[in-house]
C-alpha positions as CSV (number, residue, x, y, z in Angstrom):
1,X,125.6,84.1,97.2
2,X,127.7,87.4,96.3
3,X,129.2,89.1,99.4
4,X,128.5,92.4,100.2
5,X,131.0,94.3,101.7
6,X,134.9,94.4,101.3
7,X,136.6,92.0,103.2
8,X,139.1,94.8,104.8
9,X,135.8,95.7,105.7
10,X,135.2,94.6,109.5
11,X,132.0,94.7,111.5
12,X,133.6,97.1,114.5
13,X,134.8,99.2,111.3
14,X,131.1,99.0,109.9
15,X,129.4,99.6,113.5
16,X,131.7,103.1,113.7
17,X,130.1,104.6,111.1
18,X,127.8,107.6,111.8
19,X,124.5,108.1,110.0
20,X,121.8,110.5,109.9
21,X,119.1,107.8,111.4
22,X,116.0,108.7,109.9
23,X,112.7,110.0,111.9
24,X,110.9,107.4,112.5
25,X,111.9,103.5,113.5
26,X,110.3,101.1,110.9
27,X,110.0,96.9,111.1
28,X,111.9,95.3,108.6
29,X,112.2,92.0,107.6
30,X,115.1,90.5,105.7
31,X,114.7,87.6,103.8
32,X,118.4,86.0,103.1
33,X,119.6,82.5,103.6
34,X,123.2,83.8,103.7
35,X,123.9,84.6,107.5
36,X,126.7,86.7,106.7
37,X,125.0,88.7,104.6
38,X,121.9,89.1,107.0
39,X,123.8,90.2,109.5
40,X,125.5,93.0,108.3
41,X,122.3,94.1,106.7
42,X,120.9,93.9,109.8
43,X,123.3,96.0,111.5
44,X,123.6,98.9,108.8
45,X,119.5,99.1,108.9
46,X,119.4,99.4,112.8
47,X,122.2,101.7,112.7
48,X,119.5,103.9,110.4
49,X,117.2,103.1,113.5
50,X,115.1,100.3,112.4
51,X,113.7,97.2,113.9
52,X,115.0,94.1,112.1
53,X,114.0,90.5,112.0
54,X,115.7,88.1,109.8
55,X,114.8,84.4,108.1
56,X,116.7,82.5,106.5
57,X,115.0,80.3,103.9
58,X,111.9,81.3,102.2
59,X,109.3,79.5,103.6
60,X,110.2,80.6,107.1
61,X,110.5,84.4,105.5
62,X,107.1,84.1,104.3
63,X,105.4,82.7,107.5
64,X,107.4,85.7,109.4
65,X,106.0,88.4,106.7
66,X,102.4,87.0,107.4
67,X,102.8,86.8,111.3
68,X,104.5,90.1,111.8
69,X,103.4,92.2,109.3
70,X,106.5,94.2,108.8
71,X,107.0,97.9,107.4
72,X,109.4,96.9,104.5
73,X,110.7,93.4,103.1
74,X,114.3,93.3,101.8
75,X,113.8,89.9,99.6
76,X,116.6,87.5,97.8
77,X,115.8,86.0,95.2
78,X,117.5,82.7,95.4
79,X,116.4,81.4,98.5
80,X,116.4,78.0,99.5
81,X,112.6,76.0,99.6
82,X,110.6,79.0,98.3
83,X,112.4,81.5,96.0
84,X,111.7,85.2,95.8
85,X,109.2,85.3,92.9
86,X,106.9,82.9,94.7
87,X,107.2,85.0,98.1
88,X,106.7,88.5,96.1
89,X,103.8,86.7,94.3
90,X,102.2,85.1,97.3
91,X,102.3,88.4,99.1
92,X,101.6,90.8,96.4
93,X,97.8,88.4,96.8
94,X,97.3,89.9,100.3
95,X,99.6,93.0,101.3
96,X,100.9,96.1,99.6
97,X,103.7,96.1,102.0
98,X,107.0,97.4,100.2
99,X,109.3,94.9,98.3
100,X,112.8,95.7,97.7
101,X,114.1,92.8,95.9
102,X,118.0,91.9,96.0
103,X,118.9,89.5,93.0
104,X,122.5,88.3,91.2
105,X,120.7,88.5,88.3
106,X,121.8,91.7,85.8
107,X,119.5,91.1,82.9
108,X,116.8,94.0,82.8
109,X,114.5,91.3,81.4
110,X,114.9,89.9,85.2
111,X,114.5,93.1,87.3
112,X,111.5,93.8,84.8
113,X,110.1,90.2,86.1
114,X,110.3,91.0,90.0
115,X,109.0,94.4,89.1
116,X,105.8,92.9,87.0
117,X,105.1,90.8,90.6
118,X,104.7,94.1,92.7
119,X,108.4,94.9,93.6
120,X,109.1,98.5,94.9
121,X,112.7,98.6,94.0
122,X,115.5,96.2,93.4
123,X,119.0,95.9,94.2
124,X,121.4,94.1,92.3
125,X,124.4,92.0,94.0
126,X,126.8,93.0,94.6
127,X,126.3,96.0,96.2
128,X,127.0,98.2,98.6
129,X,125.0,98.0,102.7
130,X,125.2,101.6,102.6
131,X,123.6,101.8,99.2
132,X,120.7,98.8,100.5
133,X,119.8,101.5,103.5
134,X,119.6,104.3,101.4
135,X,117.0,102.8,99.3
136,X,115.2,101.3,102.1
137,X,114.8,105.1,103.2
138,X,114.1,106.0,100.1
139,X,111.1,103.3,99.5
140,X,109.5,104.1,102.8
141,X,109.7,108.3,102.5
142,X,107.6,107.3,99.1
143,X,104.8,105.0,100.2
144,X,104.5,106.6,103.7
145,X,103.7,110.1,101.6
146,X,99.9,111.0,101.3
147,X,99.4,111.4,98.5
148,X,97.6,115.2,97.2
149,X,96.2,115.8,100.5
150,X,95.2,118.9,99.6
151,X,92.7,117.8,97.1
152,X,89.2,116.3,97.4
153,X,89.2,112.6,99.4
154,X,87.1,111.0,96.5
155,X,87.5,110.8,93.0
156,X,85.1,109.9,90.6
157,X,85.5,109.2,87.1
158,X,83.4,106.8,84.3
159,X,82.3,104.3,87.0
160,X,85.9,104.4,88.6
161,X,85.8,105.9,92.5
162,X,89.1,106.6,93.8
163,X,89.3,106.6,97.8
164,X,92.3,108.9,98.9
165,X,91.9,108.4,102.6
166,X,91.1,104.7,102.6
167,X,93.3,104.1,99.9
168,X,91.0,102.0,98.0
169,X,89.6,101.6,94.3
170,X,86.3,100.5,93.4
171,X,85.6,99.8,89.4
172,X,82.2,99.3,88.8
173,X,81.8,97.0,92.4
174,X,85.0,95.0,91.5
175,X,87.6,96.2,94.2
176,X,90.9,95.3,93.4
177,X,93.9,95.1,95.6
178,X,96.8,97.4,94.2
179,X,99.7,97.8,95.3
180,X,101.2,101.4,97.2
181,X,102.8,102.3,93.6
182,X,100.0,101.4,91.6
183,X,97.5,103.3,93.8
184,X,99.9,106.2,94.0
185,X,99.8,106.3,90.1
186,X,96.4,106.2,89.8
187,X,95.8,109.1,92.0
188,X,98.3,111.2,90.3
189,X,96.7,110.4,86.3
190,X,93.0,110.7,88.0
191,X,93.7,113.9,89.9
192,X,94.0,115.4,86.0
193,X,91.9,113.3,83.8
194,X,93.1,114.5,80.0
195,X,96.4,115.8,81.4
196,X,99.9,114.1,79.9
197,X,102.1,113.1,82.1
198,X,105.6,112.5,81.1
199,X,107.5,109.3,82.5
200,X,110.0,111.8,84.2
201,X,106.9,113.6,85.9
202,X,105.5,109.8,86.8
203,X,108.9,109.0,88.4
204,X,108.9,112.5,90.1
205,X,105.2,112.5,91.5
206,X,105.1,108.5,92.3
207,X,108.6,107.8,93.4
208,X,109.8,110.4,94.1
209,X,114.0,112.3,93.3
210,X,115.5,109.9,95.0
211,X,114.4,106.9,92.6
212,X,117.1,105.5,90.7
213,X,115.3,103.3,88.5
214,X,115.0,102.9,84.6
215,X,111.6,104.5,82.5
216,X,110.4,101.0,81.5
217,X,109.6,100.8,85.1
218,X,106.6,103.4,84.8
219,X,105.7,101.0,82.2
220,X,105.6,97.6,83.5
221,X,104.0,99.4,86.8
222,X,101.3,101.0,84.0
223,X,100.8,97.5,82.9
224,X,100.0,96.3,86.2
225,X,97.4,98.4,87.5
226,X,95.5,98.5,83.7
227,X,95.3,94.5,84.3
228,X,93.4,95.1,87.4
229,X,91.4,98.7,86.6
230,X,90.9,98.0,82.8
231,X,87.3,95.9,81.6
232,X,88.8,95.1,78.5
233,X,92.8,94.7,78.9
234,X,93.2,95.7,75.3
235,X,90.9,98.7,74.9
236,X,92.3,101.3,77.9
237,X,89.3,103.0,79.0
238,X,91.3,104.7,81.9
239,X,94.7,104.8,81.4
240,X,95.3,105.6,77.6
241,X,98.9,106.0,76.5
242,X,99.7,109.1,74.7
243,X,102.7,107.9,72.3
244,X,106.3,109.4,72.4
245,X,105.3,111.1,75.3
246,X,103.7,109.0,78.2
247,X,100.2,108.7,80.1
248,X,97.0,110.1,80.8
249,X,93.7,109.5,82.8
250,X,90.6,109.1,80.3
251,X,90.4,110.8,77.3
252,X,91.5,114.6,76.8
């Protein structure tokens, strides 16, 4: 496992610091078989105000996760009995709770893998705790945000009904579970059926400024929810890609 913080760096040191603690207290769970490394995660995240539980190996993470149902899941990847992927995969079955996903590995073909199971966000080692509490802010502003609350509750498009206050999606009477991203997207292309959106307008709407990700993430998020909205994976009735430019919701 990569440490995280300087070693000049000393927990009274790290305890002084003063943040701006956030609005409302959120239940985290940190998945991390590294107590070191828990435990200063755990400190900087309830220094921004948040309940924190820990585990330390992943089939004790993913027991915890079921049981207690937290707000947001910072998740290692190389854990011991159960790795990340599996717990991201098994969860990703049942929840749309938020994933952020902290992995060694630097290769976009990896962060592209966690993102493909249903990750939010990702962090790669080793970083910063101030830079791990930023994004857990950011990642629970996005998929705490109603989305276009100021349009109708329901949309309905081409035997596709889209539930804005229940959050649900039913295709035909296939209901699929999608994730807090994917449903987000879908809202924003349905709202405008025939409209192009850009990736930069799809990173804007879905995840907001403060996403520091890379545009193949739109994609492999695109890919996602066609694979559970689509009849035909390889004929997009509903989300058609408009080339050199980005997406849209049915045809123009």
């Amino acid at each position: 496992m990569v440490w995280l913080i300087p070693a000049v760096l000393r927990l009274p040191e790290i305890l002084s610091f003063n943040y701006p603690l956030i609005t409302m207290s959120h239940n985290v769970l940190v998945i991390e078989d590294d107590p070191g490394i828990a435990r200063v995660v755990r400190l900087y995240l309830e220094q921004d105000g948040h309940r924190v539980a820990t585990a330390g190996d992943g089939v004790a993470g993913l027991k915890l996760a079921r049981e207690s149902a937290p707000d947001l899941i910072v998740l290692d990847l190389m854990l011991p009995r159960l790795d990340g992927m599996e717990i991201c995969r098994a969860l990703r079955q049942e929840s749309d709770v938020p994933i952020i996903m902290v992995t060694a590995r630097v290769a976009e073909a990896d962060r592209l893998a966690g993102l493909d199971l249903g990750a939010d966000d990702y962090v790669v080692k080793p970083f910063s705790p101030r830079e791990l509490a930023a994004r857990v802010r950011a990642v629970l502003r996005r998929t705490s945000r109603q989305v276009a609350p100021d349009r109708s509750p329901r949309i309905e498009h081409d035997g596709i009904t889209i539930d804005l206050n229940s959050r649900t999606v039913l295709v035909g009477e296939h209901k699929p579970a999608l994730t807090r991203t994917e449903f987000r997207l879908l809202a924003m292309l349905a709202a405008e059926p025939g409209r192009t959106f850009t990736r930069n307008q799809i990173i804007d709407g879905v995840f907001g400024y403060d996403f520091d990700g890379f545009d193949r993430t739109v994609d492999v998020h695109v890919a996602n929810l066609r694979r559970k909205i689509e009849p035909d994976g390889k004929k997009h009735r509903y989300i058609q890609t408009v080339h050199g430019v980005g997406y849209r919701f049915g045809n123009a």
